[in-house]
C-alpha positions in Angstrom: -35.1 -16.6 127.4 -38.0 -18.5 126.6 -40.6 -18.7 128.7 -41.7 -23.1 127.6 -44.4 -24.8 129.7 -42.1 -27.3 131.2 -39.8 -23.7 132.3 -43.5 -22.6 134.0 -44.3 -25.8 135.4 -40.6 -26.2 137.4 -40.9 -22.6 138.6 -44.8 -23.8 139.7 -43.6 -26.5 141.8 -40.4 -24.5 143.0 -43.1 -22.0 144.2 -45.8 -24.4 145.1 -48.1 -23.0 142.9 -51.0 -24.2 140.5 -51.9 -22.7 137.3 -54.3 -23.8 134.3 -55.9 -22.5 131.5 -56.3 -18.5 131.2 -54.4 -18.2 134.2 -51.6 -20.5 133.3 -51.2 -18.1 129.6 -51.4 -14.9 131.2 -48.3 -15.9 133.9 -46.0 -16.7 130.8 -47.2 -13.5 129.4 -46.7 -11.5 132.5 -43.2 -13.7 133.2 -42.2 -12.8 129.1 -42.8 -8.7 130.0 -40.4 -9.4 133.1 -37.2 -10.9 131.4 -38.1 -8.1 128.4 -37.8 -5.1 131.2 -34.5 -6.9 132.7 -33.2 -7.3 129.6 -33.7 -3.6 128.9 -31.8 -2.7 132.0 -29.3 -4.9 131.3 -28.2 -2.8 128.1 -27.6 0.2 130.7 -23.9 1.2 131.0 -23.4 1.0 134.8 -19.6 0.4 135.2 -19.2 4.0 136.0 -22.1 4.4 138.5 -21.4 3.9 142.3 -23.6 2.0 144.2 -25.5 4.2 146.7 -25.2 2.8 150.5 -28.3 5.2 151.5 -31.2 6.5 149.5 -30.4 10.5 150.5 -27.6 12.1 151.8 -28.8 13.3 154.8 -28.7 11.2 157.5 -31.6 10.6 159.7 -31.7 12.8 163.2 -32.7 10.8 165.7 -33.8 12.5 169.6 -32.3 12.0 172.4 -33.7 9.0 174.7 -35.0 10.6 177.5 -36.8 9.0 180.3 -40.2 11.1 180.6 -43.4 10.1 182.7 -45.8 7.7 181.4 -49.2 8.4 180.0 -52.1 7.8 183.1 -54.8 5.1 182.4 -57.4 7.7 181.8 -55.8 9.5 179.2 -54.9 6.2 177.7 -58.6 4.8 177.9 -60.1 8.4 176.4 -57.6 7.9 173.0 -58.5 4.6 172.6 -61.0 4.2 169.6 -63.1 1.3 172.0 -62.5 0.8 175.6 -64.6 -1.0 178.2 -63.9 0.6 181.7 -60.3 -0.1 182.4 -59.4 -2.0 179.0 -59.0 -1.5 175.4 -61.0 -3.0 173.0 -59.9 -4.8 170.0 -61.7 -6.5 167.1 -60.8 -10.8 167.1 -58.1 -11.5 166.2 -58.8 -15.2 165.5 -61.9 -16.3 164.2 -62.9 -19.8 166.1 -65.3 -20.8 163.4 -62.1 -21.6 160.8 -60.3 -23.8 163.3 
């Protein structure tokens, strides 16, 4: 597959993306490497080769779900990283100025 301008410029509005100049030649370079590696793959003899369902064989053992007491507010307040007397303290989320 050849990787044309007008083949970048339909995948660019597809994606809603803008490129020009050094940018725009090192995306059909970096696009060109891409089909090269799938085309590699696809030489691979596969038909023999089941397809795996889970990445290892053993399965994941999971505890049992056990009601247990909860954690009291000063132990909660003395692990937190900043904490004003009975709250935790977290950065901003949102930052007013950008609205």
């Amino acid at each position: 597959m050849d990787i044309n301008d007008e083949l970048l410029d339909k995948l660019a509005f597809l994606a809603r993306l803008k490129f020009t100049g050094q940018a725009r030649e090192r995306i059909k370079q970096d696009m060109a490497q891409i089909i090269a590696m799938i085309n590699k793959l696809n030489e691979l003899k596969l038909e023999e080769v089941e397809p795996l369902t889970h990445i290892s064989q053993h399965l994941q053992e999971g505890r049992e779900d056990e009601p247990q007491s909860p954690l009291d507010k000063e132990t909660i307040l003395k692990n937190a990283p900043l904490s004003d007397s009975d709250y935790i303290k977290v950065p901003p989320v949102i930052n007013k100025s950008e609205e």
